[in-house]
N, C-alpha and C positions, 0 to 999 in steps of 0.2 A: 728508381732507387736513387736516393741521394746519403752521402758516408762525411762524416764530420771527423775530419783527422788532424794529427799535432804537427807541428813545423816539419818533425822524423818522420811524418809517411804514416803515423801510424793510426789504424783508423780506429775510435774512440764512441763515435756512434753511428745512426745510421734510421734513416727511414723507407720502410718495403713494402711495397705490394704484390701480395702473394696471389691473388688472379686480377688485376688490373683495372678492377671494378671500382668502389667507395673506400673498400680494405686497405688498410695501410700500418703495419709493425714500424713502433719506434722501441731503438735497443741502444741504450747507453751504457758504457763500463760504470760503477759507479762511483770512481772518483773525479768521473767528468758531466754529473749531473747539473754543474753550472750551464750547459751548451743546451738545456732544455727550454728558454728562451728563442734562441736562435732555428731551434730546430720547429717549434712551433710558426716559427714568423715565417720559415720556411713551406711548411704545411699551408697555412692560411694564402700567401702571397703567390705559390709558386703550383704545389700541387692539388687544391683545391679547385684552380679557378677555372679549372675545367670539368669538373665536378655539383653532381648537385646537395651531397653530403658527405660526410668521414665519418669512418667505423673502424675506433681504434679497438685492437683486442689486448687485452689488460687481465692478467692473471689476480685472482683476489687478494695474492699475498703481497701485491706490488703497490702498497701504499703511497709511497711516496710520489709514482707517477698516476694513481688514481689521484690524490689532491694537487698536484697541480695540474690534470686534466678537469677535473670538478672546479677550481678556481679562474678558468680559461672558457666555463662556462657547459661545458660537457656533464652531458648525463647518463644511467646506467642505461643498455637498451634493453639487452637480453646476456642468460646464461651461456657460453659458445665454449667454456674449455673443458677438456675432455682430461682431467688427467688423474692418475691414478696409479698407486704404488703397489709393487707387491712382493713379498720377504723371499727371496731367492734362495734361503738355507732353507725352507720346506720343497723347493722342489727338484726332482732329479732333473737335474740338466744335460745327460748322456743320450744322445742323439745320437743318429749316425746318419747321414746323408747319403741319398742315392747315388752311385756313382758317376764322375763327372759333375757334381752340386760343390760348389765351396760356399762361406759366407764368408764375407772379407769386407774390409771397411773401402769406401768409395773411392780412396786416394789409390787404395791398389791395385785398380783398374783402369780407374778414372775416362772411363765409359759414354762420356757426357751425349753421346746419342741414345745412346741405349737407357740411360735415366730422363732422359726428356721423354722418351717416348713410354717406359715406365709412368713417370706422374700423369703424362697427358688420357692414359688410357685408364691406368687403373683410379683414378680421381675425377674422370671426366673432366678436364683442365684443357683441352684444345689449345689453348694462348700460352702455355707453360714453355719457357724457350728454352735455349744455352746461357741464355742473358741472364734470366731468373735462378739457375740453378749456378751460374758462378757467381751472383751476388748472395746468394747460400754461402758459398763457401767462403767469403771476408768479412762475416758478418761478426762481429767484436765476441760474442759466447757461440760460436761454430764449434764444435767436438766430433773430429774426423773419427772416432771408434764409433758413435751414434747412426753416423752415416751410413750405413750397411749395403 
């Protein structure tokens, strides 16, 4: 993981790999889409060169970093997101949980063995560390309610 921040500490963007393979998430705020440059030259010089390709994943509403990934010479490979909404006033959301079950967001616990060994297992992820899951959480659009 490499985090691109302002003079204040504060970190602005950030590039990840989420199983440590060719994968690599680039996440910019986007009033500091200028550092898309840098973060590139980063890519190429630093975390590629051990590498024998990059596989960046690009959601299709994110234009602006699909053309300047298409202008850097990058092409579509394959379809890989998974995502999908659904209207929450049709459904009852009255649950009740077995006793002793809460759901609580991950900062109310903050569990970090017990979530590593969560993703390692349920996702077949073996290489998933403490390192990975607290670069999760500084990650510039990180949303601790999400976190569950």
């Amino acid at each position: 993981m490499h985090l691109w921040q302002t003079e204040n500490q504060e970190v602005v963007g950030l590039c990840i790999s989420e199983y440590g393979r060719n994968d690599i998430f680039i996440e910019v705020l986007p009033e500091y889409h200028n550092i898309y440059p840098d973060m590139f030259h980063w890519i190429d010089t630093i975390w590629a060169a051990t590498r024998t390709a990059i596989e960046i994943d690009v959601f299709r509403n994110d234009t602006q970093k699909i053309q300047r990934l298409e202008n850097r010479g990058f092409s579509f490979k394959c379809h890989f997101e998974n995502k999908r909404t659904c209207d929450l006033e049709q459904i009852d959301l009255r649950y009740t949980l077995e006793e002793g079950f809460t759901i609580q967001a991950f900062s109310e616990s903050s569990d970090f063995t017990g979530r590593v060994s969560l993703v390692q297992s349920a996702f077949n992820n073996p290489g998933y560390t403490e390192h990975n899951l607290g670069g999760l959480l500084v990650s510039p659009d990180y949303i601790d309610e999400y976190n569950l």
